[in-house]
Residue, then its C-alpha position, 0 to 999 in steps of 0.5 A: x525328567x522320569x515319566x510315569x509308568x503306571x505297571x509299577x504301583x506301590x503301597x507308602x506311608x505318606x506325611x501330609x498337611x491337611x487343611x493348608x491354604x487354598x490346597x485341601x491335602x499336600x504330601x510332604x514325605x513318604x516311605x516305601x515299606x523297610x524304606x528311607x524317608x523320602x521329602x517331596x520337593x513340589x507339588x506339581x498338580x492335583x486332581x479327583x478322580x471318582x471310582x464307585x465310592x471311592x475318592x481317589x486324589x491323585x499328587x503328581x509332585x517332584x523328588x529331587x528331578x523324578x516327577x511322581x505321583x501319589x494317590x490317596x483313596x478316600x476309602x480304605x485311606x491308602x496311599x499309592x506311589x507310582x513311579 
């Protein structure tokens, strides 16, 4: 499996499901800009993060074998994927 290598970030679109069972927020697919849709085959991990005012909640999910992670600030209501 591919570890994170946090020198690459990038803005995604991300479908999630808010609001689900015991889990708060899962992404379900994202897109990279001018990309192909992508399926997030699991959910790994969550976990919060604070930085100032922002919320940032961060996915480490699997794509297929990649592990990934996706995060989502609370402010400007962005999402990251790391890869």
């Amino acid at each position: 499996m591919k570890n994170f290598n946090k020198n690459k970030t990038e803005k995604v679109e991300v479908m999630a499901l808010f609001g689900y069972q015991m889990t708060p927020c899962q992404p379900l697919t994202f897109r990279k800009r001018g990309g192909a849709e992508v399926e997030v085959t699991e959910l790994l991990r969550t976990q919060i993060r604070f930085a100032g005012q922002a919320t940032i909640h961060i996915f480490d999910v699997l794509v297929g074998q990649e592990k990934v992670r996706l995060e989502f600030n609370s402010v400007d209501l962005s999402w990251v994927l790391l890869a």
